[in-house]
N, CA, C and O of each residue as an XYZ file, in Angstrom:
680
protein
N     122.212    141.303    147.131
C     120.880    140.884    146.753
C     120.895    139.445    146.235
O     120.057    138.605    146.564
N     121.989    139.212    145.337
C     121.995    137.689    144.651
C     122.698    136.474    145.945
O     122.763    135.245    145.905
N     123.106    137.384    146.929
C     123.498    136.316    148.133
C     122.303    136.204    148.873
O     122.083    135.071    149.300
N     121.456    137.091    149.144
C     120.366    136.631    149.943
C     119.258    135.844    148.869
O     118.432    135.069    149.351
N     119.292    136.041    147.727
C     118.215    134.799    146.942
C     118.828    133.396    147.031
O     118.092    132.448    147.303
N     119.929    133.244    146.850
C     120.835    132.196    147.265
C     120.544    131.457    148.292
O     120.097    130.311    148.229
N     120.917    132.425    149.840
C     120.416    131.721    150.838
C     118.849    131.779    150.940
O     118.386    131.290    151.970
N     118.233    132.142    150.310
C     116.093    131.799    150.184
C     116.379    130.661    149.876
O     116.089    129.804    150.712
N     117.035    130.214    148.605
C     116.416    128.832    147.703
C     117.245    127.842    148.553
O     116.577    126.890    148.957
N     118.389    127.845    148.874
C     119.145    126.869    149.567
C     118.380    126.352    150.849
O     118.155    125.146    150.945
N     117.973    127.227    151.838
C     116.976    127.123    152.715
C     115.649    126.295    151.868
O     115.226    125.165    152.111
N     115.343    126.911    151.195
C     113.753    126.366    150.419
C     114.537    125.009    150.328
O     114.598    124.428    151.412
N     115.036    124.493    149.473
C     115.779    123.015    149.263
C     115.974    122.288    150.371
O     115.714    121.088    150.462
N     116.488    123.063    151.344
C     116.483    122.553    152.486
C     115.264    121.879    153.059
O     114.992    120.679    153.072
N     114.570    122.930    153.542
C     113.168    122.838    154.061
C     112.472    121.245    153.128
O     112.217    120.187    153.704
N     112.354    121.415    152.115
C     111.672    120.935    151.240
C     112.255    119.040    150.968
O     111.656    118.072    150.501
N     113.264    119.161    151.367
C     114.276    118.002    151.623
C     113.866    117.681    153.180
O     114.133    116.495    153.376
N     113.456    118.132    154.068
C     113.546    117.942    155.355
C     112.137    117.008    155.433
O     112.009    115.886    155.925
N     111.094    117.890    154.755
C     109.909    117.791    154.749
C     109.647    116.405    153.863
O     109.163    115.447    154.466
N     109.837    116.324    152.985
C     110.503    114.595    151.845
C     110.483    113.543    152.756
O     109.599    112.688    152.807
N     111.569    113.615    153.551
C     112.095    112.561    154.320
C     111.363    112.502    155.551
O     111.153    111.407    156.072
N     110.820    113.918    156.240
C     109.684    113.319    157.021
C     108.893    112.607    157.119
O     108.592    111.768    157.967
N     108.091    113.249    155.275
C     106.748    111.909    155.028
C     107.137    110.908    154.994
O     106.356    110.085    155.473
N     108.265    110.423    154.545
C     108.713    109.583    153.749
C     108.602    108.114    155.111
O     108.242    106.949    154.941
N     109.036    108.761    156.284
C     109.408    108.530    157.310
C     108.271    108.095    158.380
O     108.651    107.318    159.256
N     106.892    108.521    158.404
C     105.614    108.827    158.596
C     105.315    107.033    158.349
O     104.847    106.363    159.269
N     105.663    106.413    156.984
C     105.293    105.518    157.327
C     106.357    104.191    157.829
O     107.512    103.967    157.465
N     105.546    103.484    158.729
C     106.647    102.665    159.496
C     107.117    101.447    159.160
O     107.978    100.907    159.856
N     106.548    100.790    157.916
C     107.761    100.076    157.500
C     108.585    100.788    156.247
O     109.548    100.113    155.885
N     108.421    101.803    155.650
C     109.950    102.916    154.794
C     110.582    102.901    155.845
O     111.721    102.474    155.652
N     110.328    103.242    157.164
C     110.932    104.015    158.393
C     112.127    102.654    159.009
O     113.282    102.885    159.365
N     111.533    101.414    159.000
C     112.363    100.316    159.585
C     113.466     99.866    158.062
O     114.449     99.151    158.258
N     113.172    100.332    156.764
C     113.948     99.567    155.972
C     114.881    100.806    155.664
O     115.695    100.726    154.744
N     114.777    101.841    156.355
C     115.807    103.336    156.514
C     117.094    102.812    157.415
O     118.268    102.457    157.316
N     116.025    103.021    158.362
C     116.762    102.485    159.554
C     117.904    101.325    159.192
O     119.101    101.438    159.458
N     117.297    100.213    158.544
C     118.138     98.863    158.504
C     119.233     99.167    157.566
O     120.356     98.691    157.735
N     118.897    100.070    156.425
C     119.642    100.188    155.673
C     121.344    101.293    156.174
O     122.510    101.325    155.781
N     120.469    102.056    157.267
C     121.702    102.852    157.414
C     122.278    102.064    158.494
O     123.157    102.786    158.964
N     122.255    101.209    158.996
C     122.649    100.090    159.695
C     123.811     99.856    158.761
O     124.781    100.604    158.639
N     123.607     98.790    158.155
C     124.211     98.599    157.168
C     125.607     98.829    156.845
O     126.755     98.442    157.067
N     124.635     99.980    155.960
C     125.910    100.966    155.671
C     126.598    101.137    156.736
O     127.629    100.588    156.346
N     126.863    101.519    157.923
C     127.672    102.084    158.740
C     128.210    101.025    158.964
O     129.348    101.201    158.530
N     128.144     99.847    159.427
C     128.574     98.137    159.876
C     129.485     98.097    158.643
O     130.529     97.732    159.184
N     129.801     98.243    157.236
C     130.160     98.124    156.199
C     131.581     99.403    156.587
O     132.783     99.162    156.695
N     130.992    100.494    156.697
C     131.912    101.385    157.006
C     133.418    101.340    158.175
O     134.644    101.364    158.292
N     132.237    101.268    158.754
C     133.294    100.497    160.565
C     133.933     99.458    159.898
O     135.161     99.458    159.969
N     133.430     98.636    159.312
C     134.310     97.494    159.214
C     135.346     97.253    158.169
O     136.228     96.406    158.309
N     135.188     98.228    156.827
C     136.102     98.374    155.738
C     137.197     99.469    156.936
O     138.383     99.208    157.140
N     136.673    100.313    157.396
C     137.954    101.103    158.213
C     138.712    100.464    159.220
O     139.707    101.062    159.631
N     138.412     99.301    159.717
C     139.167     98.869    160.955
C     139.553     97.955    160.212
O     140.529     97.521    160.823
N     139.438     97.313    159.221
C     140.119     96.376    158.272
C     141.275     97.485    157.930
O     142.300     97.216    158.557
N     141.420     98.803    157.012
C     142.267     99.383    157.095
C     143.477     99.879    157.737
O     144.575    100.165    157.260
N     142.873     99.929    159.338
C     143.532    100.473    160.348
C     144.253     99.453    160.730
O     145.420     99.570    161.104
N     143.483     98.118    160.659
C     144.219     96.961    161.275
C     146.272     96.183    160.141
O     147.397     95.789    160.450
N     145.368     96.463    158.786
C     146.474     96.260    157.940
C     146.185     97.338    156.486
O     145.362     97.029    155.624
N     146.860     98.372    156.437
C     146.656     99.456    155.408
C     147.157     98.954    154.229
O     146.601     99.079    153.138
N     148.425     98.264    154.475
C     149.346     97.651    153.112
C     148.579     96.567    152.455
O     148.430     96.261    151.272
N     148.195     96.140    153.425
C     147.787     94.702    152.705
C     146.140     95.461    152.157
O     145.656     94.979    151.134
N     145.723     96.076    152.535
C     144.221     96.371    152.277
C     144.307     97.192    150.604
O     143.328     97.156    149.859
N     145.189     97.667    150.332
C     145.918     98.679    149.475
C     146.380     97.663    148.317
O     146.119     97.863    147.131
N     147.130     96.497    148.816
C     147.621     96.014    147.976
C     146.141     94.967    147.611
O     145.901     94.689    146.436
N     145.627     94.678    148.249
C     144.659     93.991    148.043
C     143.214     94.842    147.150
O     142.405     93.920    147.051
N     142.723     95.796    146.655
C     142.539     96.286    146.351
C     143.404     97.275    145.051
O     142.588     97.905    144.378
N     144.647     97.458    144.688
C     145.228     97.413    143.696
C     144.897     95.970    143.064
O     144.319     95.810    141.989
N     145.177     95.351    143.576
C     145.046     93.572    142.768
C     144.008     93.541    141.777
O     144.083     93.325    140.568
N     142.282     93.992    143.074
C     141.241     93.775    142.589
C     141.174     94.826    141.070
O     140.626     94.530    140.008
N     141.765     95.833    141.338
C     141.406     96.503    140.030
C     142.374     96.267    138.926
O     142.097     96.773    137.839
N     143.345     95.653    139.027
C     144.155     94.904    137.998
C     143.644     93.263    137.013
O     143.962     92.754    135.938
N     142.605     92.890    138.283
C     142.216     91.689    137.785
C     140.765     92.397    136.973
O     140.387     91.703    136.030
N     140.186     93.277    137.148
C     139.371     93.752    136.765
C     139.766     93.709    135.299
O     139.489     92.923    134.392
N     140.787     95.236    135.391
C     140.907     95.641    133.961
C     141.386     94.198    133.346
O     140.617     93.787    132.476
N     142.599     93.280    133.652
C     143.011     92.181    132.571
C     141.195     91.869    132.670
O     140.911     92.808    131.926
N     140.160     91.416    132.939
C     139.470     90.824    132.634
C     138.796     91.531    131.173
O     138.390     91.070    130.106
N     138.946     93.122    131.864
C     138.299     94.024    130.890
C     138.835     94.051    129.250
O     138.245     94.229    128.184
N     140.498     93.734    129.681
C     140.811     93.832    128.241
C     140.806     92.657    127.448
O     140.617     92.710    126.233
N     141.096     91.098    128.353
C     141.036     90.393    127.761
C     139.207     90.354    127.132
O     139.160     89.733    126.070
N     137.913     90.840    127.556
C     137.027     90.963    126.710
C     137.111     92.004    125.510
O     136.558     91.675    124.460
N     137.510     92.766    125.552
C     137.840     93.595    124.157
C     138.639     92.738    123.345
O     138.328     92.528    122.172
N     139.640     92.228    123.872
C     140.365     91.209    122.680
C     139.708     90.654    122.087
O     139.646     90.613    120.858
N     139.035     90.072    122.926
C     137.846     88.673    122.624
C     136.707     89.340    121.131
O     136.426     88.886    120.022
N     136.297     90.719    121.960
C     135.384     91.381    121.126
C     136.219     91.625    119.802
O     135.777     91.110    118.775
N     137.376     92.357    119.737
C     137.902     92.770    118.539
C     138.218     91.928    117.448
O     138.177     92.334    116.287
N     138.659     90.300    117.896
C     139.296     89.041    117.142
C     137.518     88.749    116.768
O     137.534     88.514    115.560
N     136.441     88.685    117.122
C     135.045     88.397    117.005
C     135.183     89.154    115.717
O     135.351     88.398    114.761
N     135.157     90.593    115.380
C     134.805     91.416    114.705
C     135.667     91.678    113.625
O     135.293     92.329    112.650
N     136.808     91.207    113.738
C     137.838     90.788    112.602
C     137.520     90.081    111.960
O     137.148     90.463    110.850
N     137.495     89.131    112.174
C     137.082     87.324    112.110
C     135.396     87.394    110.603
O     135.139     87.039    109.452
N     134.840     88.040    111.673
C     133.410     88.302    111.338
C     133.140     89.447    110.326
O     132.434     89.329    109.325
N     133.877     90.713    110.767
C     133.886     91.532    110.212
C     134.218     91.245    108.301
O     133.556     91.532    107.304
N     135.510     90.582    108.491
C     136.111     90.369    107.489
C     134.772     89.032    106.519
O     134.518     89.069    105.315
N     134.397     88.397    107.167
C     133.787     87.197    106.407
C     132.082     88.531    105.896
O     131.578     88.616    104.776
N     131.709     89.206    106.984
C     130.637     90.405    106.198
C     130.610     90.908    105.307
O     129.607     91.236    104.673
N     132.187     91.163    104.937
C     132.517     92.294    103.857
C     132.823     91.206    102.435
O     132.868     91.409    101.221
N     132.973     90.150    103.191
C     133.510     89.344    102.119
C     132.206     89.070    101.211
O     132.138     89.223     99.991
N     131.156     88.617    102.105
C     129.672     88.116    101.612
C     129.072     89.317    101.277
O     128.068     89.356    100.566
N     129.604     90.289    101.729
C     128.395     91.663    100.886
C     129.056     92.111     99.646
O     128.442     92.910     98.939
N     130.693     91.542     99.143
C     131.370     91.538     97.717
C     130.526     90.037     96.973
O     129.918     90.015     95.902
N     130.652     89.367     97.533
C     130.002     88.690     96.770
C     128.283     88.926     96.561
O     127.816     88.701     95.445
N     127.850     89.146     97.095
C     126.044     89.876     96.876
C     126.463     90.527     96.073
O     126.490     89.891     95.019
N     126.927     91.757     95.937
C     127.179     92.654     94.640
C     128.081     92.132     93.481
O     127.891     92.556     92.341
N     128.815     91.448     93.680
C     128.992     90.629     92.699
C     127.997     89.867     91.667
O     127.820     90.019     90.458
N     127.522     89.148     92.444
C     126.593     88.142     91.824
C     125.354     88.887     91.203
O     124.665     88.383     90.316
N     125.001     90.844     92.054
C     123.898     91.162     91.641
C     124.339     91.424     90.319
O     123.658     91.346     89.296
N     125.382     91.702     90.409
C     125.661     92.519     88.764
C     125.892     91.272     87.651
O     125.891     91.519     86.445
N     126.033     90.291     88.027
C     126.462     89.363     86.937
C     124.748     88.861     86.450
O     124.265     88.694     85.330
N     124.215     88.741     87.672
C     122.707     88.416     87.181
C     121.932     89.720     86.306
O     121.112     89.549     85.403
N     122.270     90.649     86.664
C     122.046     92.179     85.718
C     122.880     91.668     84.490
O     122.235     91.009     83.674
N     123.649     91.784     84.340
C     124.264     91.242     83.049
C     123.558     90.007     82.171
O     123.444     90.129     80.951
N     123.112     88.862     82.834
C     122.361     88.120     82.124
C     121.230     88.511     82.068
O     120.869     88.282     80.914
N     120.246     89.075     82.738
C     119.204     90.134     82.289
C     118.701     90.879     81.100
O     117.647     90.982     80.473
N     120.371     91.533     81.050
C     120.124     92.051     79.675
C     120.594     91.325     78.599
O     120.421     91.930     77.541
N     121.214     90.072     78.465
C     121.465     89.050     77.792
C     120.354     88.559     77.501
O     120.152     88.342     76.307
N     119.305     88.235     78.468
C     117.958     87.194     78.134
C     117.047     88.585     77.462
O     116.456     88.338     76.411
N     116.969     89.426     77.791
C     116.537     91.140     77.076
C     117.199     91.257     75.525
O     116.524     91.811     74.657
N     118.120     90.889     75.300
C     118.188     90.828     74.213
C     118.119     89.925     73.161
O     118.001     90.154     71.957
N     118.206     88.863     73.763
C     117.824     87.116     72.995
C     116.100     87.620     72.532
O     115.636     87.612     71.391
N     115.354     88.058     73.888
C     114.458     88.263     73.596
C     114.012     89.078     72.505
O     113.024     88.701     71.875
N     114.692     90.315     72.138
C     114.338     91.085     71.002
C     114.760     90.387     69.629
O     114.249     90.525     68.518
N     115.877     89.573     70.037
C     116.048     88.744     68.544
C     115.204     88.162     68.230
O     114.686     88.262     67.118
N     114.640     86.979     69.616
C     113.741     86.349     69.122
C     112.029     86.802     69.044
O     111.184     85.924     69.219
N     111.675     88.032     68.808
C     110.602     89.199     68.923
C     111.123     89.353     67.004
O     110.410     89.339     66.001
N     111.984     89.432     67.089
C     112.366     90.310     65.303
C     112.408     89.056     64.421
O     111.861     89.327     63.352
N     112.958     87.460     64.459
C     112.582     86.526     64.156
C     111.220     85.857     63.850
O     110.811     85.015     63.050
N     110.689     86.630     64.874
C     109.073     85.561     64.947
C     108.554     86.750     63.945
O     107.780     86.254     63.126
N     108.710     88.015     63.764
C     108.044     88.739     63.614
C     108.198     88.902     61.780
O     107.322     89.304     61.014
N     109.534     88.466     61.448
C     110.120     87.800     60.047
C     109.170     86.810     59.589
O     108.438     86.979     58.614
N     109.198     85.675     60.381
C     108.686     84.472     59.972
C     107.006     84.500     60.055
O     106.364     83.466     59.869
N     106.361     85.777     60.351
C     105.207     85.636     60.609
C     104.830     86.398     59.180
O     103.937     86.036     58.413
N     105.795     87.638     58.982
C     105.799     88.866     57.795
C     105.749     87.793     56.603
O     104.950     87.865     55.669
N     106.795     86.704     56.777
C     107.138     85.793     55.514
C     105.829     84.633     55.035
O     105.385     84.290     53.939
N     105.418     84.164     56.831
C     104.043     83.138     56.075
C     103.025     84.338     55.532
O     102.579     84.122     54.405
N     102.727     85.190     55.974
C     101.642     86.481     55.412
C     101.947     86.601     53.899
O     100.931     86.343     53.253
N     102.833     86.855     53.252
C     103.325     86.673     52.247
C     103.045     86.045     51.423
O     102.734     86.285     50.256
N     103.188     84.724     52.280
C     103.213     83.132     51.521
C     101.451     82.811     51.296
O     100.946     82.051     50.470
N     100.808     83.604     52.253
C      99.126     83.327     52.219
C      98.846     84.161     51.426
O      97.796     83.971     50.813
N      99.475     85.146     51.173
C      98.882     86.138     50.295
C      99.032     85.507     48.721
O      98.124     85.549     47.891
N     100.153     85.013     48.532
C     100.524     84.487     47.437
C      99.819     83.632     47.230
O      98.977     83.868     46.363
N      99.789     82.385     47.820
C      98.478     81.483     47.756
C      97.105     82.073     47.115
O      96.590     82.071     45.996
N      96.775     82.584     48.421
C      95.079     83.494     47.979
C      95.266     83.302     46.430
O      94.727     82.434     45.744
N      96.396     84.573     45.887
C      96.106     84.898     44.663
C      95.840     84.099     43.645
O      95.096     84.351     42.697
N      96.847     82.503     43.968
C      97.249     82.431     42.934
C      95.842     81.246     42.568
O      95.451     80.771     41.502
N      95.289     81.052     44.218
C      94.294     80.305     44.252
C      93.085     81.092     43.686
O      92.060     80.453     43.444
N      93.120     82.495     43.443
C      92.273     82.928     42.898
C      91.856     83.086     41.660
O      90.733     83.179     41.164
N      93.262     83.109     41.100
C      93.610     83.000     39.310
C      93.129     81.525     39.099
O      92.172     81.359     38.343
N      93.567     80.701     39.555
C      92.875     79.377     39.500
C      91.602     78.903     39.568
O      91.208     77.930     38.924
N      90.940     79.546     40.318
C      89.359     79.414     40.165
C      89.086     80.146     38.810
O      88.398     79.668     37.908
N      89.618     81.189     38.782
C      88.837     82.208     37.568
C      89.198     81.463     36.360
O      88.450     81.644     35.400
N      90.469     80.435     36.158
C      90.846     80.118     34.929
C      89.742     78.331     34.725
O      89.371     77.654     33.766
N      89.586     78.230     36.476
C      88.631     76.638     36.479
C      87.113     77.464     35.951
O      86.433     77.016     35.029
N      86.877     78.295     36.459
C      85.757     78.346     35.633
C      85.376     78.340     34.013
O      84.537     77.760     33.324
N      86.364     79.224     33.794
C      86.735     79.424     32.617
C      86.820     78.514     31.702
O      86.456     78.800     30.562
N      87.382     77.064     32.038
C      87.450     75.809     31.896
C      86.944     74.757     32.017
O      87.262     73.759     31.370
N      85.932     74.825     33.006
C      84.649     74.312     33.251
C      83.354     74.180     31.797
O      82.545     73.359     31.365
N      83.941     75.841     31.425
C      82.724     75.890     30.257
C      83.415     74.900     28.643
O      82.836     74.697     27.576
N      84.467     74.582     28.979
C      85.499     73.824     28.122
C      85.282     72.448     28.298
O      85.136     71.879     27.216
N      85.212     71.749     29.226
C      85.257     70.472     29.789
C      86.356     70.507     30.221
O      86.433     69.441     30.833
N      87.373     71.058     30.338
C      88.833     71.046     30.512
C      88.988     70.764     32.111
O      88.196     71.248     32.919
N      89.954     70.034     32.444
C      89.769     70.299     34.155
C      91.900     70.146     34.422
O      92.877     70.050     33.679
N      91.747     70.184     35.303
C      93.214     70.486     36.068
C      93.490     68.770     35.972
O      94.642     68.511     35.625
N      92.803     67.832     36.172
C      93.200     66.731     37.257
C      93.151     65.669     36.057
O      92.851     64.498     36.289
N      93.521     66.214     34.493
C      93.535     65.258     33.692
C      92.922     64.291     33.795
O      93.608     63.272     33.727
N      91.644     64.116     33.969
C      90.573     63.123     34.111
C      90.053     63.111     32.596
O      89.727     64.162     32.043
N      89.998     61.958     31.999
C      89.613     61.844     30.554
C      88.630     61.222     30.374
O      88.257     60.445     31.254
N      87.755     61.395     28.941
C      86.420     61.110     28.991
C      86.136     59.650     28.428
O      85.063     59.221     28.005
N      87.184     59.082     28.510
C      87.746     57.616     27.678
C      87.900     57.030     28.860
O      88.370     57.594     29.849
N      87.375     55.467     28.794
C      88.110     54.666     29.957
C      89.549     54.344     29.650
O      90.010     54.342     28.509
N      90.274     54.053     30.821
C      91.481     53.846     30.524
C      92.165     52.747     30.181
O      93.363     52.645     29.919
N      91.314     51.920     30.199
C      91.345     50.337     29.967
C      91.060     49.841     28.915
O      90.648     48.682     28.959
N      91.162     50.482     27.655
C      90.449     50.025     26.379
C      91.588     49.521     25.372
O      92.321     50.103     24.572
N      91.422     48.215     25.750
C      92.330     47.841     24.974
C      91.317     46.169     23.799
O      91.938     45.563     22.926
């Protein structure tokens, strides 16, 4: 049973392949560049074989050659590629130690200028606590001073030793 579905679909493929290349064929210039092409090919064929037939050694050795010059070409580009990637490789790794290098040293001064900064945050914040202080003290003492100028006012008395005598009396 599984040999005759076999030969159905192989036939179907067939058929279906036959039918392809008919249309394909239907039109007449696919049909002339078929044609030319299997030309070609066969002229290529005939003529690599009677080159053979005519000299096998030399065709053999001539063809070993070609694939010897191939591969040296092949390997001398891998060399080429690998000394590239050494070369390069090595100067990548070198510059991505130094990027991380340098990130961390700039992180390090980061928190250097982060902390200058809190000194100088706790400094200003001293010297601001200390003039507050110093105004407060003032205020007061400027306040005792009025209360004692008034006080003194009703005296004639004044701060600025101003006397009720000219000073010139001689």
């Amino acid at each position: 049973m599984e040999k005759t579905k076999n030969n159905k679909v192989g036939l179907l493929v067939g058929a279906g392949a036959l039918a392809g290349i008919s249309f394909i064929l239907l039109n007449p210039k696919t049909r002339t560049k078929v044609k030319d092409s299997s030309m070609n090919a066969k002229d290529s064929v005939v003529t690599y074989t009677q080159k053979i037939k005519e000299d096998p050694n030399g065709t053999k050795q001539s063809l070993v050659e070609n694939a010897k010059q191939t591969l040296s070409s092949a390997q001398q580009a891998l060399e080429k590629v690998q000394n590239v990637w050494a070369n390069e490789g090595q100067e990548i790794k070198e510059t991505a130690k130094n990027i991380v290098d340098e990130t961390k040293e700039l992180g390090d001064q980061a928190k250097d200028v982060k902390e200058g900064v809190k000194d100088a945050k706790s400094d200003i914040d001293e010297a601001r606590n200390t003039a507050m202080d110093a105004g407060k003290k003032v205020k007061k003492e400027a306040k005792s001073t009025n209360t004692s100028s008034t006080s003194s006012d009703s005296s004639n008395e004044t701060d600025h030793h101003v006397l009720d005598e000219p000073i010139n009396k001689m």
